[in-house]
BADO-948339 format. One record per residue: residue number from 0; chain; x negated, y negated, z negated of N, C-alpha, C in turn. Coordinates in steps of 0.05 Angstrom, whole numbers, plus 5000, padded with zeros to 4 digits. Atoms other than C-alpha are relative to their C-alpha. Layout:
<atoms>
(atom NUM,'A',(X,Y,Z),(X,Y,Z),(X,Y,Z))
...
</atoms>
This chain:
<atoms>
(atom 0,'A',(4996,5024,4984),(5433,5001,4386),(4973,4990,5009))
(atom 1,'A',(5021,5010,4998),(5385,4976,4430),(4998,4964,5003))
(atom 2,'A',(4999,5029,4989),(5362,4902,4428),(4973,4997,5023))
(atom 3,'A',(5021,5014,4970),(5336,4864,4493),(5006,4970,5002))
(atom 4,'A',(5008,5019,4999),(5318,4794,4486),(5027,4981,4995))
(atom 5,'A',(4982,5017,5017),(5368,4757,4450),(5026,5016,5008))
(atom 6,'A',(4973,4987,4992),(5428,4807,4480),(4993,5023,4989))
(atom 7,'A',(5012,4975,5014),(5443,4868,4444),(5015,5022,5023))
(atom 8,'A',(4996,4973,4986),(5456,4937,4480),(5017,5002,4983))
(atom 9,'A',(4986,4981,5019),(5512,4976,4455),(5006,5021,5005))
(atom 10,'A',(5002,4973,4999),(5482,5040,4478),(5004,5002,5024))
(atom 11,'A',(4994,4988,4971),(5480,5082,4541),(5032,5001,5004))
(atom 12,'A',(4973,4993,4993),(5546,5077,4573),(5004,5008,5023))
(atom 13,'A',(5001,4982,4977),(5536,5124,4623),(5010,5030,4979))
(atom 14,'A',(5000,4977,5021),(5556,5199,4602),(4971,5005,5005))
(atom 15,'A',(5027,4982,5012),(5497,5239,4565),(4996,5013,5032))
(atom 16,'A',(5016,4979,4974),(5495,5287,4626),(4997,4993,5023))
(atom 17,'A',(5012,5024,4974),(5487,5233,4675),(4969,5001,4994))
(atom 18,'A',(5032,5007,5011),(5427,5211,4636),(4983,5020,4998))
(atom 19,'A',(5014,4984,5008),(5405,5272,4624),(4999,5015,5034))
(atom 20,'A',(5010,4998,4977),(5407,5292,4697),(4984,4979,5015))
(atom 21,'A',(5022,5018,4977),(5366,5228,4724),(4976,5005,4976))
(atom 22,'A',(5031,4997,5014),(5314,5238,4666),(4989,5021,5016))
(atom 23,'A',(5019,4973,4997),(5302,5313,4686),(4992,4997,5029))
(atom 24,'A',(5007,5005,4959),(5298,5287,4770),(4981,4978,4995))
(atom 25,'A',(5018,5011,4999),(5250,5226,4746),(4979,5017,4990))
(atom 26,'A',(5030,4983,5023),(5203,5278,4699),(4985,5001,5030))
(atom 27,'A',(5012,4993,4983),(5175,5298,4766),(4997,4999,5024))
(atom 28,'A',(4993,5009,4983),(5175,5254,4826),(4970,4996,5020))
(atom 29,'A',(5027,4998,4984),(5105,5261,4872),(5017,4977,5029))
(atom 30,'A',(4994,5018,4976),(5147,5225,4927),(5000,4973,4990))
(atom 31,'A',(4994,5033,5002),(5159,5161,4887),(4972,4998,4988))
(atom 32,'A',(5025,5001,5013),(5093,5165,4853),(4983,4993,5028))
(atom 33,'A',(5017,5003,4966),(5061,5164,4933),(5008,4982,4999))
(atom 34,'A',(4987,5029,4998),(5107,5109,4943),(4983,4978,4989))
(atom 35,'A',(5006,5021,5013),(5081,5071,4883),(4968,4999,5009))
(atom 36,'A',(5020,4998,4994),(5009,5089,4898),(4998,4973,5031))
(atom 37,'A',(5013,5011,4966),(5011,5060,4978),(5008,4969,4984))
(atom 38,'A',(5001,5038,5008),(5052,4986,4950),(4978,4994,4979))
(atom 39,'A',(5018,5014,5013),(4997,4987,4902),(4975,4991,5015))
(atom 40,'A',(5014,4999,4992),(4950,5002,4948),(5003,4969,5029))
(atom 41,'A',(5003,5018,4982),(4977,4953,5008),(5007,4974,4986))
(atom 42,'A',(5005,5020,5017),(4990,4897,4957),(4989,4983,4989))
(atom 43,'A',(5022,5019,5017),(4926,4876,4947),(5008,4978,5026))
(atom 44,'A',(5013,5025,4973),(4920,4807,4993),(4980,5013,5026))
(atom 45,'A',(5023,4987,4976),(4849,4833,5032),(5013,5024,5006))
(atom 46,'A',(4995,4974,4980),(4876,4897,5045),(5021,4997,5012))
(atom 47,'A',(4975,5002,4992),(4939,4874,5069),(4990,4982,5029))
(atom 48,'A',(5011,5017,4984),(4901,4818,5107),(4986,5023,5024))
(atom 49,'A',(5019,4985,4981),(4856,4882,5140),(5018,5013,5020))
(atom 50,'A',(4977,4991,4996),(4920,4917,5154),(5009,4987,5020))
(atom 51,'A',(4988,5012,4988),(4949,4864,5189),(4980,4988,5025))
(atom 52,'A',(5011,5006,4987),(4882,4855,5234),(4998,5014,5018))
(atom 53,'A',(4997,4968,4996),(4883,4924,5247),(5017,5009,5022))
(atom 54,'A',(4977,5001,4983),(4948,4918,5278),(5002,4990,5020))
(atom 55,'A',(4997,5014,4978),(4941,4867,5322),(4974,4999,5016))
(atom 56,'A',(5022,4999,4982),(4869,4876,5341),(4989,5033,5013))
(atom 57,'A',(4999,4970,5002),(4876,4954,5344),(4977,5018,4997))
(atom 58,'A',(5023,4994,5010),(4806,4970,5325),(4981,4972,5005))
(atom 59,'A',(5021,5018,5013),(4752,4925,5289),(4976,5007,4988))
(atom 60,'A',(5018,4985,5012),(4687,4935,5262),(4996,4976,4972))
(atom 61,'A',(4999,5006,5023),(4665,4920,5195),(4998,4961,4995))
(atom 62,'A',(5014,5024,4997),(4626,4848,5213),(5027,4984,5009))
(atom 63,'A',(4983,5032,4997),(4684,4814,5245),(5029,5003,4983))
(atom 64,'A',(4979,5000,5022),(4731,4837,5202),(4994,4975,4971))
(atom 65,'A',(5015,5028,5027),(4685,4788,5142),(5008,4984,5017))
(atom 66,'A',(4992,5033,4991),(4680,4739,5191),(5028,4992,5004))
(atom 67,'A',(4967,5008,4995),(4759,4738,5204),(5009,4984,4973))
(atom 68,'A',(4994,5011,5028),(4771,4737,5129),(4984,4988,4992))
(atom 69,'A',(5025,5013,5021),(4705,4697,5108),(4990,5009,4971))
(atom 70,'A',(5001,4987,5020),(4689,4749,5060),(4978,5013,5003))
(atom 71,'A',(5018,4983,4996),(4633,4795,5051),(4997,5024,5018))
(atom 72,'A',(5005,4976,4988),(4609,4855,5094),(5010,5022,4980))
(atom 73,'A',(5000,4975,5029),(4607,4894,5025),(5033,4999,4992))
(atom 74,'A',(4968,5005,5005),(4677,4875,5002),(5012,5009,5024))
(atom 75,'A',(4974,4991,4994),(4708,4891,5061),(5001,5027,5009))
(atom 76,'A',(5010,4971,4993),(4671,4961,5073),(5018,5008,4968))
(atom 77,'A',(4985,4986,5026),(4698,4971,4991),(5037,5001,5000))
(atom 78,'A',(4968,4997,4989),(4772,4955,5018),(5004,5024,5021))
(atom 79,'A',(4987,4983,4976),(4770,4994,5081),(4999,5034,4987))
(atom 80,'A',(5004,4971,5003),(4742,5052,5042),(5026,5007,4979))
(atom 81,'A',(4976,5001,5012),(4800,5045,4996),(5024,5012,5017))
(atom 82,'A',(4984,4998,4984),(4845,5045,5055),(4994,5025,5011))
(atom 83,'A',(5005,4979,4992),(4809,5095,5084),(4999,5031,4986))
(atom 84,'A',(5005,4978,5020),(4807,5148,5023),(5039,5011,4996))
(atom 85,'A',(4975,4999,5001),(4888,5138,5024),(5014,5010,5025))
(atom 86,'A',(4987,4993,4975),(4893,5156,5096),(5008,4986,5021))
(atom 87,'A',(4991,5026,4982),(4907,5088,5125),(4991,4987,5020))
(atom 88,'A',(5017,5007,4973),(4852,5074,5164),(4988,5022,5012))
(atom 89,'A',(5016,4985,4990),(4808,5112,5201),(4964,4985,5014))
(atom 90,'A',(5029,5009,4980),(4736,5105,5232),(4984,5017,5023))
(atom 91,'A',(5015,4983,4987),(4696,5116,5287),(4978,4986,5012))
(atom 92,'A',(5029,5003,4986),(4620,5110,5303),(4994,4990,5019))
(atom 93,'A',(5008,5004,4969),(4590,5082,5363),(4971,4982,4995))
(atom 94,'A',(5023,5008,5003),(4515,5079,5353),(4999,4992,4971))
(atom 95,'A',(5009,5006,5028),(4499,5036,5292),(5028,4986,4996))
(atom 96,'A',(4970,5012,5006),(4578,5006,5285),(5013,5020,5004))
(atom 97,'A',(4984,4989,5005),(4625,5025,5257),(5040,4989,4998))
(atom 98,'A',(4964,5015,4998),(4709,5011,5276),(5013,5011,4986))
(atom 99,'A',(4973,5003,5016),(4762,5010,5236),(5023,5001,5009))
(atom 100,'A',(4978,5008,4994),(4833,5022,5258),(5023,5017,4984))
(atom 101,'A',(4988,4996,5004),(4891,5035,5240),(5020,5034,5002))
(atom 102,'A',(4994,4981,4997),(4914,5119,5226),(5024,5010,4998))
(atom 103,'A',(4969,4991,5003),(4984,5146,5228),(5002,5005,4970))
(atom 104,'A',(4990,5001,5030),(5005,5145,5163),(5033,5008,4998))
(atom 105,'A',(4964,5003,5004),(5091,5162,5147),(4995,4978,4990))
(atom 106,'A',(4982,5020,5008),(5097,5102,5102),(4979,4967,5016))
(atom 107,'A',(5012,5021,4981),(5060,5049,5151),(5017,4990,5015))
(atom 108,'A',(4976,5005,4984),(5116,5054,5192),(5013,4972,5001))
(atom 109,'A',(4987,5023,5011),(5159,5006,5153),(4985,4979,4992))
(atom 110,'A',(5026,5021,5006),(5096,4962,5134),(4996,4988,5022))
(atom 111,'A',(5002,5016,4964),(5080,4945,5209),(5018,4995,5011))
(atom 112,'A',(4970,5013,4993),(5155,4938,5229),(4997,4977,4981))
(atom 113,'A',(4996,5019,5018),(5151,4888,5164),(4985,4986,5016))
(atom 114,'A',(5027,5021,4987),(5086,4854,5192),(5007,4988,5022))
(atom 115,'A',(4996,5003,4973),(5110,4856,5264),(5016,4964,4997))
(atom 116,'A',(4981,5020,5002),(5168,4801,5228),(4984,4975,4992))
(atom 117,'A',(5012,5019,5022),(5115,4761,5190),(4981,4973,5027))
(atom 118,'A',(5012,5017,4987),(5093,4699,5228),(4975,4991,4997))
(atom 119,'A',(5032,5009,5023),(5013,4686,5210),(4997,4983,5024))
</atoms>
């Protein structure tokens, strides 16, 4: 019997070979593990904030990206590279700057449809 916080369980009441078919399909899930990775990854506030600048300004460079958010140069080069190590952003050169935008990603999709709804 399992107990959970003042209510007691009185056991799996699912059959065994239920259970024992979703255990052996969670042991090894690389798709939901990606999944969890990106909401961890777009979850933070600043990177969600860069994300959402990204979108609407469709390339940015590092400097007005701080000044947007009033944050550091350094902080938001350690976010983008975050973003960028995941696949989410991209960059490209031009002389001594450097832009930031937004790279095709599959699960961005539904992130920027979300954003598109979000009123800032």
């Amino acid at each position: 019997m399992v107990q959970t916080k003042n209510k007691r369980c009185v056991g799996p009441t699912a059959p065994e070979e239920r259970l024992d078919e979703f255990r052996e399909r969670l042991r090894f899930t690389p798709e939901l593990e990606d999944l969890s990775e990106f909401f961890a990854l777009v979850g933070n506030d600043t990177r969600l904030k860069i994300i959402y600048l990204l979108k609407e300004m469709k390339e940015v460079c590092v400097c007005d990206i701080a000044e947007v958010l009033e944050i550091s140069v350094s902080a938001v080069s350690q976010q983008l590279a975050k973003l960028k190590a995941y696949g989410v952003v991209r960059s490209r050169r031009d002389s001594q700057t450097i832009y930031y935008a937004l790279a095709p990603h599959p699960l961005m999709a539904t992130l920027l449809e979300t954003l598109a709804h979000i009123d800032v």
